[in-house]
C-alpha positions as CSV (number, residue, x, y, z in Angstrom):
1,X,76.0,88.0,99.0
2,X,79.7,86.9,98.4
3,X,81.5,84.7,100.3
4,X,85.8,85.0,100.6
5,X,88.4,82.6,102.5
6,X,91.3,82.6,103.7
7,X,94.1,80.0,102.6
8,X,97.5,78.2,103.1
9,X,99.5,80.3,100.5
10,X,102.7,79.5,98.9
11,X,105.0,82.1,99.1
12,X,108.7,83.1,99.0
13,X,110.9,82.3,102.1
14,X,111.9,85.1,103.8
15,X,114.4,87.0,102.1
16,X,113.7,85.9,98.8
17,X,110.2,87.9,98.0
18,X,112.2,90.8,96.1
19,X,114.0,88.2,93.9
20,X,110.9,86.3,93.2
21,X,108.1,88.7,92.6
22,X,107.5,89.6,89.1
23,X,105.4,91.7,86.6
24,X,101.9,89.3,85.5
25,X,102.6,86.8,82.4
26,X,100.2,89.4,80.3
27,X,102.3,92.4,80.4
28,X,105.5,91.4,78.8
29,X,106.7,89.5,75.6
30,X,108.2,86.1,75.7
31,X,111.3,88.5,74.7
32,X,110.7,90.7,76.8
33,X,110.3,88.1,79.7
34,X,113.4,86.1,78.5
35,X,115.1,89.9,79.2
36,X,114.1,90.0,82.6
37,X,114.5,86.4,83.7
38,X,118.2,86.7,82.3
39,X,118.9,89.7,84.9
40,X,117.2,87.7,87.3
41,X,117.3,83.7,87.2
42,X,114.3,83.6,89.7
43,X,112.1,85.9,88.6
44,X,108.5,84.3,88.8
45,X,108.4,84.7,84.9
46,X,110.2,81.3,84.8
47,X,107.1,79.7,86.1
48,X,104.5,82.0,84.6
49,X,105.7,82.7,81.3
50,X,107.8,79.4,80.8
51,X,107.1,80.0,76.9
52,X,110.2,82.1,77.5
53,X,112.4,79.8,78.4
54,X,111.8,77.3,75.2
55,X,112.0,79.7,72.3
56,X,111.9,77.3,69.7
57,X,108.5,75.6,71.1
58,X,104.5,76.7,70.8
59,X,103.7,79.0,73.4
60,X,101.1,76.6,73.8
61,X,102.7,73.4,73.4
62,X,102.5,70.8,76.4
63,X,106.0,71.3,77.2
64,X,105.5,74.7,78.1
65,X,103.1,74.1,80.5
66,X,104.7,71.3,82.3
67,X,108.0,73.2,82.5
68,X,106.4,75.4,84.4
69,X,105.0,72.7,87.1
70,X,108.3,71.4,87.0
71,X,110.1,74.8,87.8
72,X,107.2,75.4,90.3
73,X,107.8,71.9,92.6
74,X,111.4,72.7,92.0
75,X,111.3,76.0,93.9
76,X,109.3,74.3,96.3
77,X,111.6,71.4,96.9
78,X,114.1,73.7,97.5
79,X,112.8,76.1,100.0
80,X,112.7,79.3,97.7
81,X,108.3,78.4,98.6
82,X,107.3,77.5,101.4
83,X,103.7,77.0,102.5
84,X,101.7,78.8,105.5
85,X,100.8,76.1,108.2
86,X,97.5,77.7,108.8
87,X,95.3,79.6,106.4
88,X,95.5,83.4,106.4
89,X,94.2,86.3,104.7
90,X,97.2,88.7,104.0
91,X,96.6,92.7,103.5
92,X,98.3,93.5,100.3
93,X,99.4,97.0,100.4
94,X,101.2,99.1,97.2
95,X,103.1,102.1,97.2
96,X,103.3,103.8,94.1
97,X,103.2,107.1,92.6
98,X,102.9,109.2,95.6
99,X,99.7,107.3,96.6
100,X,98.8,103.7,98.6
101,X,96.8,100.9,97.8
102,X,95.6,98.6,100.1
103,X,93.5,95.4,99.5
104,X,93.2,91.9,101.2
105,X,94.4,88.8,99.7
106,X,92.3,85.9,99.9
107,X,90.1,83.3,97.8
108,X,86.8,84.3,96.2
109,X,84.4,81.6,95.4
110,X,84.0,80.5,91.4
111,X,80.3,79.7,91.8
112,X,79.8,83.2,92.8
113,X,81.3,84.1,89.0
114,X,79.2,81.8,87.2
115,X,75.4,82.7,89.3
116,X,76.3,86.5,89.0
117,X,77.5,88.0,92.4
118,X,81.1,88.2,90.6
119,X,80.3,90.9,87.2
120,X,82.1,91.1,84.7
121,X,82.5,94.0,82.2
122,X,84.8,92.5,79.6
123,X,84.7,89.7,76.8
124,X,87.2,87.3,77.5
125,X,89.4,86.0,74.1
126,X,89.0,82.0,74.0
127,X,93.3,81.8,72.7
128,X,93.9,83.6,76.4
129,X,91.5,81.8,78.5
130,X,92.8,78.5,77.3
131,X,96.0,79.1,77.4
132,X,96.0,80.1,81.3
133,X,92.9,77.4,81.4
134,X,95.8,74.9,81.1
135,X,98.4,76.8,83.1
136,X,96.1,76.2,86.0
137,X,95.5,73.1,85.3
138,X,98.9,72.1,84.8
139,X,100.2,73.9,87.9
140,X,97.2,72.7,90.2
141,X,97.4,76.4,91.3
142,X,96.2,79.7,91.2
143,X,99.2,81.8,90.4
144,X,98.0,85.5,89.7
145,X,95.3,87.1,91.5
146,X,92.2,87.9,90.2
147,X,91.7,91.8,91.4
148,X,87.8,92.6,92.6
149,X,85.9,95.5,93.7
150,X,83.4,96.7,96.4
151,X,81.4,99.9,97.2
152,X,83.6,101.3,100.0
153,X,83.3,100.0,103.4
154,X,84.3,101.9,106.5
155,X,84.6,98.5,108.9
156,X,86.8,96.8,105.7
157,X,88.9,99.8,105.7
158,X,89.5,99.8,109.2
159,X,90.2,96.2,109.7
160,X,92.6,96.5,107.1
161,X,94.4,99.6,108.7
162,X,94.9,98.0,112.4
163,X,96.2,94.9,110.5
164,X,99.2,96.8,109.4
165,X,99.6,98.9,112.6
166,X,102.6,98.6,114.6
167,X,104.2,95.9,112.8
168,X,106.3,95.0,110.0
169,X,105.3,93.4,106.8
170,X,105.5,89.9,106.2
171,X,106.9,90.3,102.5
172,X,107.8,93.4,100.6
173,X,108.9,93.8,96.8
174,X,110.5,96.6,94.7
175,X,108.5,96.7,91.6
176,X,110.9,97.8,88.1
177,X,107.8,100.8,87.7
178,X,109.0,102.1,91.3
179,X,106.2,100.5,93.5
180,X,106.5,98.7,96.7
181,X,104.3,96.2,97.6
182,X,103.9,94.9,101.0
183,X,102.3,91.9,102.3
184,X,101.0,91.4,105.9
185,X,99.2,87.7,106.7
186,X,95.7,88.3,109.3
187,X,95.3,85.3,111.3
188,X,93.1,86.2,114.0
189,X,90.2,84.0,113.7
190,X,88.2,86.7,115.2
191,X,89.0,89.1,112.5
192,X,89.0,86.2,109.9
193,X,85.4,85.4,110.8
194,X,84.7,89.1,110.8
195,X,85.8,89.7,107.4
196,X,83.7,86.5,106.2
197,X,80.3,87.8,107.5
198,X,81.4,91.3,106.3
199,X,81.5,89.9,102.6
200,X,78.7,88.1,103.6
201,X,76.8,91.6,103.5
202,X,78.4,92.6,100.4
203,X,75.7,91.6,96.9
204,X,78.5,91.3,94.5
205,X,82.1,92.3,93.7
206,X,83.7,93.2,90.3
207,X,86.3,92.0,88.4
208,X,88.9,95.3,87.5
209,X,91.7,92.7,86.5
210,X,92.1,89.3,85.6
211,X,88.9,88.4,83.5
212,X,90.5,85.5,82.0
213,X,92.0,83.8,85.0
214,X,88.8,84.0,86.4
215,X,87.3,82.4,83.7
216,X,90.2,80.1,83.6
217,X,89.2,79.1,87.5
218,X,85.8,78.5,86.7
219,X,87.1,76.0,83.3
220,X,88.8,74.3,85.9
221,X,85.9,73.2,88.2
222,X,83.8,72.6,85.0
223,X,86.8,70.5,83.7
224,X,87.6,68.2,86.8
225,X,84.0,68.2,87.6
226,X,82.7,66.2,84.5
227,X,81.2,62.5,84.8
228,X,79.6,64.1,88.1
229,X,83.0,64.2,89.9
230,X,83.1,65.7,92.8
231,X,86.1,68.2,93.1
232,X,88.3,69.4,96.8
233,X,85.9,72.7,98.0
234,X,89.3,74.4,97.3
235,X,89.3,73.9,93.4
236,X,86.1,75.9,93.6
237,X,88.7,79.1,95.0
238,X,90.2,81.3,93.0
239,X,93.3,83.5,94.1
240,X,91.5,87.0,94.5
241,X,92.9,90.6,96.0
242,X,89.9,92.7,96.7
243,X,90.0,96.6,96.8
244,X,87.7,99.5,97.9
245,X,86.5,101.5,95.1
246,X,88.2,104.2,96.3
247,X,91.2,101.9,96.7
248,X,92.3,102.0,93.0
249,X,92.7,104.5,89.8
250,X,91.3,104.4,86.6
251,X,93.4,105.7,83.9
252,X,91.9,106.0,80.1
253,X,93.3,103.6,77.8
254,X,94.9,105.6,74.7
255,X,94.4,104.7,71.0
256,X,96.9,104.8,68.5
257,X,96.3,104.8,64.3
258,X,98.9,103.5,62.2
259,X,97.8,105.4,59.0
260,X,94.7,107.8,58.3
261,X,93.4,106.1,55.0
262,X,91.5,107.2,53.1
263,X,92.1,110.4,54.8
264,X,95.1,112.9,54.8
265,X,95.7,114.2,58.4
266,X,94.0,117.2,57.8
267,X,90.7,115.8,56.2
268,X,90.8,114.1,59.2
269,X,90.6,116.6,61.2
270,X,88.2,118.1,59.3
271,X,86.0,115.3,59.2
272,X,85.8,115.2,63.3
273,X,85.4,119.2,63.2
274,X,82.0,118.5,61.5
275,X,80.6,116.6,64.2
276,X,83.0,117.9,67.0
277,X,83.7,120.9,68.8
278,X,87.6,120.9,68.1
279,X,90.1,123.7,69.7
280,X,94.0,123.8,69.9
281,X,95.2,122.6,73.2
282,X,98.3,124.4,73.3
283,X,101.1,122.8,75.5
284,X,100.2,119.6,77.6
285,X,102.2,118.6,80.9
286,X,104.0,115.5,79.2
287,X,104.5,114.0,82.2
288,X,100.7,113.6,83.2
289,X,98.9,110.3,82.4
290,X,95.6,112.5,81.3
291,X,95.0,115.6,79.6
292,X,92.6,118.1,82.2
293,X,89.8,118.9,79.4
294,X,89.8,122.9,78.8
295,X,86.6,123.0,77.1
296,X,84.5,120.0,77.6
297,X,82.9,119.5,81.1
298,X,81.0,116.7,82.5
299,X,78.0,117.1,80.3
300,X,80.5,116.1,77.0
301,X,82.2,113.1,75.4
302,X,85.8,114.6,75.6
303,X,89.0,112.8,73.8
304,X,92.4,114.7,73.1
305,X,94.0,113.9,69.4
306,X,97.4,114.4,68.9
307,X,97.9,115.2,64.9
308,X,101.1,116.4,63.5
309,X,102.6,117.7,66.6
310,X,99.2,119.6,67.5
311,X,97.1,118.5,70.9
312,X,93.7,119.0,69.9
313,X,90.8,118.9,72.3
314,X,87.6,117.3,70.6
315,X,84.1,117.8,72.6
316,X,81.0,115.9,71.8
317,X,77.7,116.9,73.6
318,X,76.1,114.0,75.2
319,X,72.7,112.6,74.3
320,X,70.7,112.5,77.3
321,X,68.5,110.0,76.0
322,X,71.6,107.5,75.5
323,X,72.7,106.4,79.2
324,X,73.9,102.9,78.4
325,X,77.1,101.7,76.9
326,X,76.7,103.6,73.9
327,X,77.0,107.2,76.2
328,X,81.0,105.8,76.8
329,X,83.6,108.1,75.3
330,X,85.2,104.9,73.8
331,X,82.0,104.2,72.3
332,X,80.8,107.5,71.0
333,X,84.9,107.9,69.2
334,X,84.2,104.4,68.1
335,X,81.2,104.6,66.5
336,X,81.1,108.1,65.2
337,X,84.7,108.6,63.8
338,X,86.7,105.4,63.7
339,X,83.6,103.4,61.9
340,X,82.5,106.0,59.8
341,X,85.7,107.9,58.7
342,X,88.4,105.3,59.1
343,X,86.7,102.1,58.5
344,X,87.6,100.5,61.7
345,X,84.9,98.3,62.4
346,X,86.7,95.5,65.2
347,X,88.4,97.6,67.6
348,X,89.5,93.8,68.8
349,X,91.6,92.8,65.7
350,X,92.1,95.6,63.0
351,X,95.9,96.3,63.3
352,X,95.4,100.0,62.3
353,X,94.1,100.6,65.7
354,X,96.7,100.1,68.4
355,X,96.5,100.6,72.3
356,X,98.8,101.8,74.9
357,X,97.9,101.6,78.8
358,X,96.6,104.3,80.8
359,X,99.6,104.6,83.3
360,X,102.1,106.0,80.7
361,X,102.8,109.4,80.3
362,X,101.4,111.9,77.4
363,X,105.0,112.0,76.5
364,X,104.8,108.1,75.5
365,X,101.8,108.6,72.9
366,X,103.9,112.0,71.6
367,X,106.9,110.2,70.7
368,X,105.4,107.0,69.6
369,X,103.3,109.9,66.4
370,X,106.3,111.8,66.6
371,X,109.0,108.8,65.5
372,X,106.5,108.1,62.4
373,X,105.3,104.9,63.8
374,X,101.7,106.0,64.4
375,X,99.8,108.9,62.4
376,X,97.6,109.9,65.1
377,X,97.4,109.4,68.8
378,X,93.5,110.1,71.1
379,X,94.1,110.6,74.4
380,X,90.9,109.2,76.8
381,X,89.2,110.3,80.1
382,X,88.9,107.9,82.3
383,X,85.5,106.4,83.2
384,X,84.4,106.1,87.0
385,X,84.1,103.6,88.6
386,X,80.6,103.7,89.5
387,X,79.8,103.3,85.5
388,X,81.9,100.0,85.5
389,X,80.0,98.9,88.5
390,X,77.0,100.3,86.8
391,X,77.7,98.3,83.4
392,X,78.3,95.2,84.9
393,X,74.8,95.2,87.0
394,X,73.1,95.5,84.1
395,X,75.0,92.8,82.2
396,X,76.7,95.0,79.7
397,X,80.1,94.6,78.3
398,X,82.4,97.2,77.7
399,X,84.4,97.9,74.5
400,X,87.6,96.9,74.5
401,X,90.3,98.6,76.4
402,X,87.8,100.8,78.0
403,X,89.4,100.9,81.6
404,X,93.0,100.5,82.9
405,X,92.8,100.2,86.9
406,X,95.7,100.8,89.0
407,X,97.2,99.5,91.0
408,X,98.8,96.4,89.2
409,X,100.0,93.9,91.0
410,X,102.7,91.6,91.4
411,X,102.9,87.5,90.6
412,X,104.6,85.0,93.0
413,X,104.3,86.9,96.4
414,X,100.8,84.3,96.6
415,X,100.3,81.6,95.3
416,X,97.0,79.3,95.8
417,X,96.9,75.6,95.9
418,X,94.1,73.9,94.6
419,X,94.2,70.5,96.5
């Protein structure tokens, strides 16, 4: 049973949504967010990635964080926010790729994280979750959605479809990827209180993004609660967008090796040909964000290396007797060659291991082993979802940079209060 609400979001005026919205604080540099603020002196970045504006301070430094209140109250004062007089839940819809997304936008309840009906399936890094720990804190708001998941639901589907029917959207944004994302506020009380006992119905949701502001939202109540203080019901809401699983993608997430010690490329290759069923792949479509397996099928571990301008396909048979987190490809490449022929022990922190996001072209890894900066490049099938959701029932966590969902969302179309 989970329980969502709807709330008085901060959001740009009209008019001022494509000039606002911007990529999430955990995708981009300081540089590279000092880039894009310069081409656009609005961008949201200001306010989540203020780090950006004060080169010469700690990222983490109180400064940072207050400069983004300040630039926060100051869009506010000046009408670039403005608040919703009533609370809403808003259908937040992307176009991207060819395909469409569509979620709703409301509050999911912190409580529900910490007695289990909100799974996780990833380790959260304490440096991250107290850095946006204090962001939160500092801003008093939510300002990047957590994104959940749910089995699929016809009635949630449908609701979410005649929401958008007939009318325009309340906000829309031009992403720089080439997605659109479109926001359109429910306020029906009917339909609100339809969604609630909906939810209601639902045992538990999963986090696909945003493991750390979650975490961060549930510091906060913890924080504010201490000495038995009791904190506004709203504190205990966290900024959520909620999808179907057949809402979103799952890409593989890509490795990268700086060097091959103490191997040469080709006793590397050898070395995974001995426990491996490994065959040229000839030419791969370079513009496709996975490689279709020719040889492997859904009984096999299956992981595509790139070596010296060569796609190899590399097939593993599975263990039946293994069906928890050790049957993951990630895990099986992990433990069988990157242990015990490389020496890569913490896929968190050694730097020989590197990782690039599952929505990027083949192309990307080929040019990154091409240039010289990487040695070797392993390609990954995605997992389904049903594993994640699988994983996270049983209370498993997932090695790092198992899963990258899609789609990603935007920062600064919503923003929650949390007073």
């Amino acid at each position: 049973m989970v329980h969502v609400y709807p709330f008085q979001a901060v959001r740009p005026a009209p008019g001022k949504a494509e000039e606002i919205a911007a990529v999430p604080y955990d995708v981009v540099s300081a540089e590279e967010a000092r880039e894009i603020i310069e081409k656009n002196p609005l961008s949201f970045l200001r306010i989540s990635r203020a780090d950006a504006l004060l080169p010469d301070k700690d990222p983490y430094s109180a400064e940072v964080y207050k400069l983004s209140r300040d630039i926060f109250d100051e869009y506010c004062n000046s009408g670039l926010f403005v608040q919703d007089e009533t609370a809403a839940m808003y259908v937040y819809r992307v176009h991207d790729a060819g395909r469409t997304y569509t979620g709703i936008a409301c509050c999911a309840d912190t409580r529900e994280y910490e007695s289990g009906e909100i799974r996780r399936h990833e380790l959260t890094r304490y440096d991250k979750e107290e850095d946006r720990t204090r962001h939160i804190d500092a801003m008093n708001a939510n300002t990047g959605p957590v994104v959940l998941l749910h089995g699929s639901h016809a009635e949630i589907k449908a609701i979410l479809k005649k929401s958008t029917e007939n009318r325009e959207p309340d906000m829309v944004a031009h992403a720089a990827n080439g997605s659109v994302h479109e926001i359109f506020a429910i306020r029906d009380e009917a339909v609100l209180t339809r969604l609630h006992e909906i939810f209601v119905s639902i045992p538990a949701l999963y986090i696909a993004d945003g493991h750390h502001r979650c975490k961060s939202a549930v510091n906060i109540v913890e924080k504010r609660s201490e000495g038995g203080v009791k904190v506004p019901e709203e504190t205990h809401h966290v900024l959520s967008v909620i999808f179907a699983e057949d809402e979103v993608k799952v890409h593989g997430y890509s490795r990268l090796l700086t060097d091959l010690a103490p191997l040469t490329p080709d006793n590397f290759l050898k070395k995974i040909s001995d426990i491996a069923h490994v065959t040229p792949y000839g030419d791969a479509d370079r513009s496709q964000f996975t490689l279709t397996p020719k040889i492997g099928g859904e009984g096999d571990h299956v992981f595509h290396l790139y070596l010296k301008g060569k796609w190899y396909e590399c097939v593993i048979p599975r263990n039946p007797k293994i069906t928890d987190i050790r049957a993951l490809d990630v895990s099986v490449l992990q433990e069988q060659i990157l242990i015990p022929f490389l020496g890569i022990t913490d896929p968190r922190g050694d730097p020989r291991l590197q990782y690039l996001g599952g929505a990027r072209p083949v192309r990307d890894l080929m040019i990154k082993v091409d240039s010289g900066e990487y040695a070797a490049a392993i390609a990954m099938q995605p997992v389904d979802v049903r594993t994640v959701f699988s994983i996270a029932d049983a209370g498993g966590i997932m090695p790092p940079k198992s899963t990258w969902f899609e789609p990603k969302l935007l920062s600064g179309l919503l923003v929650h209060l949390l007073e």
